[in-house]
DSSP file (Angstrom, degrees, kcal/mol; ACC not computed):
  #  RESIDUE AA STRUCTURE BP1 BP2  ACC     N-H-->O    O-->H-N    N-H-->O    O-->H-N    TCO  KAPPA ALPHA  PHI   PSI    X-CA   Y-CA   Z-CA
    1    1 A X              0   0    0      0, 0.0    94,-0.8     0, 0.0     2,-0.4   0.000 360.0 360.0 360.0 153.1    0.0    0.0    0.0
    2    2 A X  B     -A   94   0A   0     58,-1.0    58,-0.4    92,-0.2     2,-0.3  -0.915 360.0-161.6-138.9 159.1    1.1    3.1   -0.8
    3    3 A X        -     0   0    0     90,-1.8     2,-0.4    -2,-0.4    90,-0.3  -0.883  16.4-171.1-140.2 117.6    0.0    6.9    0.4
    4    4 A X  E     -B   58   0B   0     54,-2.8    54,-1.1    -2,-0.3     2,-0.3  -0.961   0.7-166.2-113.7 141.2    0.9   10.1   -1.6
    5    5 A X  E     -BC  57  91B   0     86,-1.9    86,-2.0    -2,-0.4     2,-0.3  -0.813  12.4-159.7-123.1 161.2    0.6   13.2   -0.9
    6    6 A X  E     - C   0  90B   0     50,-2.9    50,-0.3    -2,-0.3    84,-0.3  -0.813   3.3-176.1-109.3  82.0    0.6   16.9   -2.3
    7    7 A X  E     - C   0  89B   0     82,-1.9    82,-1.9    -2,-0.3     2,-0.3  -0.701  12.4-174.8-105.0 151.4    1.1   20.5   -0.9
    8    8 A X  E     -DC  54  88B   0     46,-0.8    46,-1.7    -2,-0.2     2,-0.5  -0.914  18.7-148.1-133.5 119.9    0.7   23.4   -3.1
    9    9 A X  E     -DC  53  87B   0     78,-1.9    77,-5.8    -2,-0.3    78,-1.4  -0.758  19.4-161.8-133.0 114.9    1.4   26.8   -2.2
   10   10 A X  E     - C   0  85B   0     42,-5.5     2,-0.6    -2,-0.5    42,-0.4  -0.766  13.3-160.1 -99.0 123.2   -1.1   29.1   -4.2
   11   11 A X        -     0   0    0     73,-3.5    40,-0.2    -2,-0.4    39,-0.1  -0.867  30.8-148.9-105.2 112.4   -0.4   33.1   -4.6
   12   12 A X        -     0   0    0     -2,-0.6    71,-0.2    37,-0.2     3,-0.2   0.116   2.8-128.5 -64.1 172.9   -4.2   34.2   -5.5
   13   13 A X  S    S-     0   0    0     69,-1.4     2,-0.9     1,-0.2    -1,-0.1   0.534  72.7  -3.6 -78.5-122.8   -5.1   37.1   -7.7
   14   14 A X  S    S+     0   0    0      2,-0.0     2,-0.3     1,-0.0    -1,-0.2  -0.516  83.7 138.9 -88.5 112.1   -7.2   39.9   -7.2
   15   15 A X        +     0   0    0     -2,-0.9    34,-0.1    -3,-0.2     3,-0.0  -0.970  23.8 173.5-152.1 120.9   -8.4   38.9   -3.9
   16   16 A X        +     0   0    0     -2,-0.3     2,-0.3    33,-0.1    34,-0.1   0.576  60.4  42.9-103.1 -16.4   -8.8   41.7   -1.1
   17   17 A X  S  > S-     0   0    0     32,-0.2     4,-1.6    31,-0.1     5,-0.1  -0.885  73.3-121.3-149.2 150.9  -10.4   39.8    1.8
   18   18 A X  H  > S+     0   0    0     -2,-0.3     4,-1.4     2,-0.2     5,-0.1   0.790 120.5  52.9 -84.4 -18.5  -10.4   36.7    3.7
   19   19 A X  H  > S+     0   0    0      2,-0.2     4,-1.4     3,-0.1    -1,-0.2   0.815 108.9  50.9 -95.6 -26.1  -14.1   36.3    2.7
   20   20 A X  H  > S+     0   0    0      1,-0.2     4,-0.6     2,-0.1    -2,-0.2   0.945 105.7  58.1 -73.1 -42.5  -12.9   36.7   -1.3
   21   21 A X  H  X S+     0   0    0     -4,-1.6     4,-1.6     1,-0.2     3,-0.3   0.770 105.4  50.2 -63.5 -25.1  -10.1   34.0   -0.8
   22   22 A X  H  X S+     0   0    0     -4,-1.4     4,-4.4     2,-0.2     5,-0.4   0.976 104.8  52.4 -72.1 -47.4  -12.6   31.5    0.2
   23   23 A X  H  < S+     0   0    0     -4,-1.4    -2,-0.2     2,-0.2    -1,-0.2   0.519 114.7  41.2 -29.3 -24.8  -14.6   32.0   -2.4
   24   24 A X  H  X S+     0   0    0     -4,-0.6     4,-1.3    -3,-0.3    -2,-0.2   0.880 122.5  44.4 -91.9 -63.3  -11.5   31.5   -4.9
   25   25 A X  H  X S+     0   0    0     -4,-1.6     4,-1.8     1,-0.3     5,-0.5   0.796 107.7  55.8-117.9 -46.0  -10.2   28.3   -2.6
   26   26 A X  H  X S+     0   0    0     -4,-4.4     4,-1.6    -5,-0.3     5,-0.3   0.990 106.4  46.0 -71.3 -41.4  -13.5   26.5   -2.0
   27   27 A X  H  > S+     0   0    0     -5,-0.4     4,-3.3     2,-0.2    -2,-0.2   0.978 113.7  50.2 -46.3 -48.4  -14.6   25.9   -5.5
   28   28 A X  H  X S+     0   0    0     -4,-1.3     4,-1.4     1,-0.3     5,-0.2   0.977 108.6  49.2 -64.4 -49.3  -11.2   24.8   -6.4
   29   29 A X  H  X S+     0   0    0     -4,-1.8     4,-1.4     2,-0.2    -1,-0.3   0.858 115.8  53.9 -62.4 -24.1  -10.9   22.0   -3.2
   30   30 A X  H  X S+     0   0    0     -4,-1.6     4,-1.5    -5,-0.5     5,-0.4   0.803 111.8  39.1 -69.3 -37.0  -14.6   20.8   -4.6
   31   31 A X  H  X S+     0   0    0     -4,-3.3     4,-1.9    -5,-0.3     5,-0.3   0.779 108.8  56.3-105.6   4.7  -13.7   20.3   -7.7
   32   32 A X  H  X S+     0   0    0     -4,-1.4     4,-0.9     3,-0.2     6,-0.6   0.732 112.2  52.1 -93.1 -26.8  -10.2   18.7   -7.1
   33   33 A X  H  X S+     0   0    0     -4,-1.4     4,-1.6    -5,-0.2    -2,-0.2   0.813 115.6  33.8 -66.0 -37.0  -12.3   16.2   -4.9
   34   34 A X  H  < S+     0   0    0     -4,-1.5    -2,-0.1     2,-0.1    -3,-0.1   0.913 125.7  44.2 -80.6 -41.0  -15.1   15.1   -7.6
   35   35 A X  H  < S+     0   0    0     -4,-1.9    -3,-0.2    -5,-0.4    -2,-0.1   0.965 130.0  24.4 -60.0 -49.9  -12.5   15.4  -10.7
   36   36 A X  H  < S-     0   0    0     -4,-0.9    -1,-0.2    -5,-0.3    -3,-0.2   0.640  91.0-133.7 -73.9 -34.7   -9.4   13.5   -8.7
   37   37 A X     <  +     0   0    0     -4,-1.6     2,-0.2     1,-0.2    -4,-0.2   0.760  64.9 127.0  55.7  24.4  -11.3   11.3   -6.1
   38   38 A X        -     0   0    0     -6,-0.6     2,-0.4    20,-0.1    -1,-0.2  -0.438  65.2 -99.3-102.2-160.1   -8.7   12.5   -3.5
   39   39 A X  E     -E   57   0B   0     18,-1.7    18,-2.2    -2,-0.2     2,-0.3  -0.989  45.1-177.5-110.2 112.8   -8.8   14.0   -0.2
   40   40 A X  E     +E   56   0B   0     -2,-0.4     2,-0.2    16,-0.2    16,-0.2  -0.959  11.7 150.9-140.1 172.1   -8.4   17.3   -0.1
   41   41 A X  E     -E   55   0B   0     14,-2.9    14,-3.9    -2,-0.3     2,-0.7  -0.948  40.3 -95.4-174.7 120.7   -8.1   20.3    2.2
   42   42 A X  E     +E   54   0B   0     12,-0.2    12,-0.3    -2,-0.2     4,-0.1  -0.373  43.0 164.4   6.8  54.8   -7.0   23.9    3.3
   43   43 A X  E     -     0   0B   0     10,-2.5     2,-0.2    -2,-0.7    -1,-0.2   0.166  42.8  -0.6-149.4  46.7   -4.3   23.6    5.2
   44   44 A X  E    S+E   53   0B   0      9,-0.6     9,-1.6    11,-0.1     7,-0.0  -0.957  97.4  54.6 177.9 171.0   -2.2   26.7    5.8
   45   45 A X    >   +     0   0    0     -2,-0.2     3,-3.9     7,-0.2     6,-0.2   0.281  63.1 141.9  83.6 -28.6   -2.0   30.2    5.1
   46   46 A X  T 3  S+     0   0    0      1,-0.3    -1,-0.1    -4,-0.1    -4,-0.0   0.492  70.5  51.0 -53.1   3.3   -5.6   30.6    6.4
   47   47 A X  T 3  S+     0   0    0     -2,-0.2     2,-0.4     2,-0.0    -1,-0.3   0.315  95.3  79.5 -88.9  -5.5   -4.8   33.9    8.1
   48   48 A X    <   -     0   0    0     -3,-3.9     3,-0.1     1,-0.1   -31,-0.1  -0.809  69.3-153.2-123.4 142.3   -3.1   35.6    4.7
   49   49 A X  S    S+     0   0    0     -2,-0.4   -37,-0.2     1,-0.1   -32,-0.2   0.764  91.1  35.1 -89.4 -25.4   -5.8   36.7    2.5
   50   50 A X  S    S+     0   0    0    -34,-0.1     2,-0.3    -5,-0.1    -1,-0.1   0.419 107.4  72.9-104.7  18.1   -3.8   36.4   -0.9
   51   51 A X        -     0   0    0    -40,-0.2     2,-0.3    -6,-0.2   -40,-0.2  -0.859  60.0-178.3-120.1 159.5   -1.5   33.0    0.0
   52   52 A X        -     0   0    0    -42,-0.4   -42,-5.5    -2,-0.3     2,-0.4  -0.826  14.2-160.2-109.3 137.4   -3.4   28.9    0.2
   53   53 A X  E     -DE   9  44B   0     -9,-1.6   -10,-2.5    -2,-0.3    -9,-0.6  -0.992  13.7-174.6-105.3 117.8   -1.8   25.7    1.1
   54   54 A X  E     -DE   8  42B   0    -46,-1.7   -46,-0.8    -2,-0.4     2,-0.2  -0.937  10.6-159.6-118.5 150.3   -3.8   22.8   -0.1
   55   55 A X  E     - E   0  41B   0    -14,-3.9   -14,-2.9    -2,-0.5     2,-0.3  -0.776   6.3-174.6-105.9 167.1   -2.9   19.3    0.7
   56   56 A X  E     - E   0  40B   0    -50,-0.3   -50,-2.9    -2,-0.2     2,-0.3  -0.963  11.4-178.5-141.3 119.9   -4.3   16.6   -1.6
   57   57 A X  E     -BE   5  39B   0    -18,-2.2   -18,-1.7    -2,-0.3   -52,-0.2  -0.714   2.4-175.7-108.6 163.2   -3.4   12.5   -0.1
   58   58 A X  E     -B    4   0B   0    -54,-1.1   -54,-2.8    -2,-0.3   -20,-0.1  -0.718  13.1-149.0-179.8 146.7   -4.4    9.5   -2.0
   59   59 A X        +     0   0    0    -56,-0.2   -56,-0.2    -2,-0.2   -55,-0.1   0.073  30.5 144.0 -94.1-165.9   -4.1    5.9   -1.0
   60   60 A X        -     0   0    0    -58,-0.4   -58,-1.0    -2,-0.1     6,-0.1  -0.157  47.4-117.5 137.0 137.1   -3.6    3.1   -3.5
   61   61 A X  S    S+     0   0    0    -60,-0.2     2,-0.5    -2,-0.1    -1,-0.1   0.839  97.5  61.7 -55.2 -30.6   -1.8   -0.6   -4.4
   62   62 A X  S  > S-     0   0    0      1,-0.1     4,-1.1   -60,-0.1   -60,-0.1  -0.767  71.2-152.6-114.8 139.3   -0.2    0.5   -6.9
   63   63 A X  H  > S+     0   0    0     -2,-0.5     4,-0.5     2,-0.2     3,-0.4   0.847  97.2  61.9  -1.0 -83.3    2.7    3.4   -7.3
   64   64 A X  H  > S+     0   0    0      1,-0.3     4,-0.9     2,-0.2     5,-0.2   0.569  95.6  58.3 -54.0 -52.2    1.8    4.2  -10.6
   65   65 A X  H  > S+     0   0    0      2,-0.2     4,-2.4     1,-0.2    -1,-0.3   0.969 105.9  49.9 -55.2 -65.1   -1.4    5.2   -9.7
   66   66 A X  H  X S+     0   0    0     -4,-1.1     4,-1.8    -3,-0.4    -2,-0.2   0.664 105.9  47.3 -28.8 -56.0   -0.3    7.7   -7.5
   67   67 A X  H  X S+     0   0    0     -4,-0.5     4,-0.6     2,-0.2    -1,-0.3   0.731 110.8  60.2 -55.0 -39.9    2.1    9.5   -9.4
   68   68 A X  H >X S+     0   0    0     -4,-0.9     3,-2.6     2,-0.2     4,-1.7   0.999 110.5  41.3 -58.5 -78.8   -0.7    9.4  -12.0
   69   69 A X  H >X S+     0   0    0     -4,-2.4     4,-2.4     1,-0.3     3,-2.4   0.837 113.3  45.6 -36.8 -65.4   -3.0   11.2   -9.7
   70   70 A X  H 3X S+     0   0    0     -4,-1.8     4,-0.5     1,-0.3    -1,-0.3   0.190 111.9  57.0 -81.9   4.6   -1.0   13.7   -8.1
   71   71 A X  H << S+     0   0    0     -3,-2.6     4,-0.4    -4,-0.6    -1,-0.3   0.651 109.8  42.7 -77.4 -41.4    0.6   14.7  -11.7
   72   72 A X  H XX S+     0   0    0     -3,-2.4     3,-6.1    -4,-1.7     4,-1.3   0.996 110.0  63.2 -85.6 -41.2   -2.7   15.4  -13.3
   73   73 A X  H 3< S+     0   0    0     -4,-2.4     4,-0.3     1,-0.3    -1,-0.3   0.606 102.0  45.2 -34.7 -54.4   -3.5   17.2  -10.0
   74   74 A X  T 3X S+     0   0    0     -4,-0.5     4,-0.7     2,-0.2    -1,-0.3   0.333 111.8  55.2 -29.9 -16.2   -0.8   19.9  -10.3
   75   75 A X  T <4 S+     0   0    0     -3,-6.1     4,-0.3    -4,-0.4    -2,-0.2   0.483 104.1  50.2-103.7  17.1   -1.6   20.6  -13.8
   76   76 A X  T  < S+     0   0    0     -4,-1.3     4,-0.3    -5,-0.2    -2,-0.2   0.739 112.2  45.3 -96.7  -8.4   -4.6   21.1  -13.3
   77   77 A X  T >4 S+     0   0    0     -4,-0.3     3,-0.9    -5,-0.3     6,-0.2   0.758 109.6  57.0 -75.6 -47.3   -3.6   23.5  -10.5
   78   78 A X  T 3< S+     0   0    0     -4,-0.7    -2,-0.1     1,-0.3    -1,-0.1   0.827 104.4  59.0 -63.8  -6.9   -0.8   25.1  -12.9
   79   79 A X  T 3  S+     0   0    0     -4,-0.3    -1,-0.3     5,-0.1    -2,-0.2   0.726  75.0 114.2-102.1 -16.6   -3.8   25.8  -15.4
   80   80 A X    X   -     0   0    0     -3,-0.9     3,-1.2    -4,-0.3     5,-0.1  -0.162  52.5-161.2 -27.8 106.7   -5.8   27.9  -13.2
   81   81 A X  T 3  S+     0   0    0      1,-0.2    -1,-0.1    -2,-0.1    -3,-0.0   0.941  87.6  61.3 -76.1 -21.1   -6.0   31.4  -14.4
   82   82 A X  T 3  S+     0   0    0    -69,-0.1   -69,-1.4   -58,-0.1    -1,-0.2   0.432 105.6  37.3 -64.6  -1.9   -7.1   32.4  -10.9
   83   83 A X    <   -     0   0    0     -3,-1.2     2,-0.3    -6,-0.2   -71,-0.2  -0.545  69.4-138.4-135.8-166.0   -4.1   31.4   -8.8
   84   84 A X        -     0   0    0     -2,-0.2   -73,-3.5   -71,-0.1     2,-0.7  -0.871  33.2-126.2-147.9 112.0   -0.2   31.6   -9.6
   85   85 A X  E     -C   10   0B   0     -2,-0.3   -75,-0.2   -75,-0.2     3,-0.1  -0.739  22.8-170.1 -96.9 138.3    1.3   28.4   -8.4
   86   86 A X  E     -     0   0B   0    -77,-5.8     2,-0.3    -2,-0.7    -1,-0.2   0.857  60.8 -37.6 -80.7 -38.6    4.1   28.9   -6.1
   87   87 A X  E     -C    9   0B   0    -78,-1.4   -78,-1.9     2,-0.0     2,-0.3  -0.946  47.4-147.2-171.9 171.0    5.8   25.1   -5.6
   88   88 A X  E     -C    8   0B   0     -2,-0.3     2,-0.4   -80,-0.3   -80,-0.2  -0.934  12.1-158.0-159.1 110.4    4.1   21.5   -5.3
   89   89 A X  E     -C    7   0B   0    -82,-1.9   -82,-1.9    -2,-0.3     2,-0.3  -0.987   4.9-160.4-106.2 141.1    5.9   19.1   -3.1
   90   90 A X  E     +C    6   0B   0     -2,-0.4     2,-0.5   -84,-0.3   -84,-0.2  -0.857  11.6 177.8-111.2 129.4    5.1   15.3   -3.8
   91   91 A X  E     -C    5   0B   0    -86,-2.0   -86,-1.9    -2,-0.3     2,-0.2  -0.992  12.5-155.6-149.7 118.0    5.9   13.0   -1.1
   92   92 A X        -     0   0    0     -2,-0.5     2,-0.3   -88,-0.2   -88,-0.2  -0.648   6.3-154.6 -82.8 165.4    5.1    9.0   -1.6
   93   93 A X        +     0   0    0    -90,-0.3   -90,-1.8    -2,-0.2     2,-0.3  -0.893  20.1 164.6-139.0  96.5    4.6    6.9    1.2
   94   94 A X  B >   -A    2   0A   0     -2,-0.3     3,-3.6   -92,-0.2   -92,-0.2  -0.732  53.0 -83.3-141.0 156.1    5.1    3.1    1.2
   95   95 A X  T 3  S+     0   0    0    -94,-0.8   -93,-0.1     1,-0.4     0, 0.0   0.649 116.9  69.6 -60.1 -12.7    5.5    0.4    3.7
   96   96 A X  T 3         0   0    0      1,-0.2    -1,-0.4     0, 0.0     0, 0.0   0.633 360.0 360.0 -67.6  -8.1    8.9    1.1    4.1
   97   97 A X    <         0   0    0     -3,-3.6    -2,-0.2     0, 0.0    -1,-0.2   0.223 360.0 360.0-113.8 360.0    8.4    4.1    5.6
């Protein structure tokens, strides 16, 4: 079994407010959960109104799979005209670990 995970560190656009950055940041964790089938989630930054972390995990038997996911998942982040992404670290997880 294998567990990968994602952080992505988002600099938004024109975004003034903590109540405009959700608005930008919740659609985008919604739809990275129905397209992707991961888990995902907020999960930093929530005090800065123009910065998001979201992390994205997924389990799976296989590797391959993983890597799969969490590839299409970052371009589909880097194709956002609403954000600028800042870095994506990718971290596998494996019974070795």
């Amino acid at each position: 079994m294998y567990a990968g995970t994602l952080r992505l560190d988002l600099l938004l656009g024109d975004v003034r407010s903590l109540k405009e950055k959700r608005s930008v940041v919740r659609p985008i964790v919604a739809e990275l959960h129905r397209r992707f089938g991961v888990s995902v989630a907020e999960t930093g930054d929530q005090d800065l109104y123009r910065r998001a972390e979201i992390g994205i995990a997924v389990v799976s038997g296989e590797l391959g799979h993983i890597k799969d996911v969490l590839d299409r998942c970052e371009r589909w982040m880097a194709a956002r005209p609403e954000v600028d992404l800042l870095s994506a670290r990718q971290r596998i997880h494996g019974d070795d670990d």
